[in-house]
N, C-alpha and C positions, 0 to 999 in steps of 0.2 A: 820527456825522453831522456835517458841516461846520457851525460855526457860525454862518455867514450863513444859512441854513437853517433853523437852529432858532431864530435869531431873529425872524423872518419868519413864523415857525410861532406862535411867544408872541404876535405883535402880532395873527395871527390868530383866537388866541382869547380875548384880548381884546376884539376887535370879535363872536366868537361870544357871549362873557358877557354883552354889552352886547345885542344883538336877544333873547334869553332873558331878560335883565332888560326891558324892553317888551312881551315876552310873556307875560312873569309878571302884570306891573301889568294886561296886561285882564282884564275877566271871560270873554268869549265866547273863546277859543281857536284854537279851531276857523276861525271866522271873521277873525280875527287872522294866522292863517297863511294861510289861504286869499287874503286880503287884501295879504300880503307876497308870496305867489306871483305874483299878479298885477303890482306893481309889476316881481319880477325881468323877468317876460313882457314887460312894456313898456318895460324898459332893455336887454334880451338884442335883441329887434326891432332897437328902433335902432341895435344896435352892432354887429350879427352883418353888413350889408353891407360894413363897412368891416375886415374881420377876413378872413384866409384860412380856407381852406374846410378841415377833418379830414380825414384821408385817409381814404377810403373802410372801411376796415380797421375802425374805430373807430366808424360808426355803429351798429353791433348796443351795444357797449358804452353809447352816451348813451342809444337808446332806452330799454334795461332800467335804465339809473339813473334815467331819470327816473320808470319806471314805479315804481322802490325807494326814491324822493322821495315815490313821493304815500303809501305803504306805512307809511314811515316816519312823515309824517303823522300818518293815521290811528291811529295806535299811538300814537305820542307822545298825541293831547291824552286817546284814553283810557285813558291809564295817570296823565294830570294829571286827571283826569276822577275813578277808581278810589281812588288815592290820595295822598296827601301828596307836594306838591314837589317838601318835602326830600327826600325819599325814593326816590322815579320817579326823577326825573333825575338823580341821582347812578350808579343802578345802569342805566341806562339806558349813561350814556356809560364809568361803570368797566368795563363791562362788553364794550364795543365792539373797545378797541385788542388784547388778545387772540384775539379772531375777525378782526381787520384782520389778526394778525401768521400766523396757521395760516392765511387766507384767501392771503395774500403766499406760504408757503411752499408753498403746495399748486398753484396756478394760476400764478403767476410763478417759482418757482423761488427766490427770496429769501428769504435768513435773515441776522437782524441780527446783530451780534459778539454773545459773553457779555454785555458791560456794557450792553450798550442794550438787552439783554430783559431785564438785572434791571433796565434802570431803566425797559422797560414793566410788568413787574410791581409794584413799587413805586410808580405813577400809578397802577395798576386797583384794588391793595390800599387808598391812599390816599380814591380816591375814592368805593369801593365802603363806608369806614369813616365816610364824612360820610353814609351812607345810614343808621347802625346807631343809631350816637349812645344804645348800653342798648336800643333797642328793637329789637322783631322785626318781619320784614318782613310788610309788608299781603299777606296772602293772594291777596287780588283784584287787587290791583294789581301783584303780581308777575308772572305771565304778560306785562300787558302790556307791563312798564319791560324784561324779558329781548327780548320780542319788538320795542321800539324797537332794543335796541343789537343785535340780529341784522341788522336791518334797516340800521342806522348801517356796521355789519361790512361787509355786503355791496354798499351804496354802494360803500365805502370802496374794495375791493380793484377792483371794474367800473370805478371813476373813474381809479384808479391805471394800469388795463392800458389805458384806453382814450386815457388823456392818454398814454401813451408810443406806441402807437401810431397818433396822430391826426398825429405831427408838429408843433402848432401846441393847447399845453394852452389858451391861453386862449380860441383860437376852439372849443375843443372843450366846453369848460365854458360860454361863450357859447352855443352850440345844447344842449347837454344840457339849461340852465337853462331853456329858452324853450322847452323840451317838457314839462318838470315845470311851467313855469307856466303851461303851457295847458293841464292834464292837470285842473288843481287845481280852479278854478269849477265843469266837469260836477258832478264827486266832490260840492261841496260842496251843488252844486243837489239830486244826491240824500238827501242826508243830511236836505237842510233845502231852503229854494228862493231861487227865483233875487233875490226879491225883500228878502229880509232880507240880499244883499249891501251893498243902497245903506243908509251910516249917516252919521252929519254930521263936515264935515270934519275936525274936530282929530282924532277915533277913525283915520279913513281916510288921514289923513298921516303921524300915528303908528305905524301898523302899514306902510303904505308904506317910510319914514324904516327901518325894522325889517328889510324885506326889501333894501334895498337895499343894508342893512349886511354883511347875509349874505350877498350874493351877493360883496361883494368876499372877505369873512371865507372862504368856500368856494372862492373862487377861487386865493387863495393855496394854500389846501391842496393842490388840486390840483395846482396848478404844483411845488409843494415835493413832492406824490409824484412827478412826473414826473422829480426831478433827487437824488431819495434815499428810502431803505427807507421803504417802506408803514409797516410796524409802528408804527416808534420815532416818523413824523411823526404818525400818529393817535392815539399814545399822548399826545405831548407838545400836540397838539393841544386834548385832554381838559384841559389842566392851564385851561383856562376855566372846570372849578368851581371854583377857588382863585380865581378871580379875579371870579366872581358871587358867593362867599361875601365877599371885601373890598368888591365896590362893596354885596351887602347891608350889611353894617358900618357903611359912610359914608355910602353916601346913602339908606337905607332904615332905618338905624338896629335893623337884626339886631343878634341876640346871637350875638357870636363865642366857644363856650364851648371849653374845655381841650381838650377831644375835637375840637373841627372844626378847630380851630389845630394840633394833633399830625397829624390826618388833610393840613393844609395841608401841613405840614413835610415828609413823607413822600412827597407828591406833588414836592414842590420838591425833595426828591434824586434821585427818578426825572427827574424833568426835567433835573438836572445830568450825569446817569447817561445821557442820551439824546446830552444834549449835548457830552458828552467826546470829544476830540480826537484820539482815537486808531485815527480811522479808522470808514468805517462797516461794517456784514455784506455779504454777497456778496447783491448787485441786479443784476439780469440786465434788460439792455434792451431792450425791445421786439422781434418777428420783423418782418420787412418784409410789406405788403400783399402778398398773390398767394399766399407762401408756403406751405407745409406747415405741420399743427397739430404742435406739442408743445414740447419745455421751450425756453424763449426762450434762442440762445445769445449770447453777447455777441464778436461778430468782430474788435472793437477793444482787447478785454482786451489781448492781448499785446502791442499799442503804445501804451499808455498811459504815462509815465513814475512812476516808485516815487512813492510817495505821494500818487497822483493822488486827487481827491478824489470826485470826481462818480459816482455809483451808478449812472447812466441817460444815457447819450449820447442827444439826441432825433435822429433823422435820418429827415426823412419820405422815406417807401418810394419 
């Protein structure tokens, strides 16, 4: 995978560790996310008239992510709900960029070179090892941290196919976002009601401040699957637990013990392994609006020049 790429991919999970560290620090969850959906809803608004429009092709794709946004949701806070953390969220997203990489090969047609799926496996091993730490997985909570990263999965792969075929990923992640954050309030009203939304400002900024991060954090990714292999970007994407375990460390003063530094280590060579220069797997780019279903073929492969880098030509239909 090209290194500007996966650079842009690290910064984004970054800004993913950081709205997860905010989400951590509340109590209510739930309402926390809910909270953050709504600010995305009201930056997606404002931005979506001045954006072009996704080609027609690619609205089935934003629908059902965003329906797989509120999915994801609800799994996530009860599996933080069920049990430990540490533990949820680790095997939640180790768990992810494998089902991103078999979802990529199965519906797009793409598979990454040798080294970038040993260096997805080496992120999922990595991170799936900061879940273990000698102990066994919580019963109850397992179902639902598998069922986030299924969830995560299949985001992943609908975002992937629908940014390549919208033409224009960031108008496409703009209206995706702004149906998952309109989707969110009802969800939440049933859960609970409309009225324990309204909490006092600094809570209501905070988790704002939260959402807003995420929506750039997820918009990069987007754009990074639309111009290179699904897998390797949601694999390297993940390496954000290495990077909520450092800001736990500093600004929250965790214990970084022997075992979650080796599990860091190991992540940080799949990440190098993703990021190696040797060209990415074979990414097939989008079919054009109108067309016939099946495997997406790529028209421009054969005038490409040798070592050309780019996985995904965008070309709206």
């Amino acid at each position: 995978m090209p290194i500007s790429i996966s650079l842009i991919v690290l910064f984004a999970a970054l800004l993913h560790a950081s709205w997860n560290a905010m989400l951590r620090a509340g109590a209510d969850r739930l309402w926390s996310m809910t909270v953050m959906c709504v600010a995305i809803a009201i930056v997606c608004a404002a931005a979506a008239p001045f954006l072009p429009m996704p080609a027609q092709a690619s609205w089935g794709c934003a629908l059902l992510s965003a329906l797989l946004h509120v999915g994801y949701n609800l799994f996530l806070v009860r599996a933080y709900r069920s049990g430990d953390l540490g533990q949820s969220y680790p095997i939640a997203r180790g768990s992810s960029p494998l089902l991103v990489s078999l979802g990529a090969a199965l519906f797009a047609g793409e598979l990454p070179d040798a080294v970038s799926l040993i260096g997805v496996l080496l992120v999922c091993g990595g991170i799936i090892a900061l879940a273990v730490q000698g102990r066994g997985f919580g019963r109850e909570a397992l179902p639902y941290a598998l069922g986030t990263g299924c969830f995560i999965g299949a985001y992943s792969v609908t975002d992937g196919i629908g940014a390549r075929l919208s033409g224009t990923p960031v108008g496409y992640t703009v209206w995706m976002c702004l149906m998952w954050g309109l989707a969110a309030p009802p969800v939440y009203a049933v859960a609970r009601d409309w009225r324990s939304l309204i909490r006092g400002p600094r809570e209501t900024l905070t988790a704002a401040g939260g959402g807003i991060v995420s929506l750039v954090a997820y918009g990069i990714i987007i754009l990074a699957m639309s111009l290179g292999p699904m897998g390797p970007v949601s694999a390297l994407r993940e390496t954000s637990v290495v990077f909520a375990a450092l800001i736990g460390r500093i600004f929250l003063k965790e214990r970084l013990t022997a075992w979650r530094l080796a599990a860091c280590v190991v992540v940080a060579i799949g990440a190098v392994c993703i990021g190696h220069d040797g060209g990415e797997g074979r990414s097939i780019p989008p079919r054009h609006p109108g067309r016939s279903a099946g495997p997406i073929r790529d028209p421009g492969a054969s005038a490409r020049p040798p070592g050309s880098r780019l996985s995904a030509t965008l070309r709206p239909g």
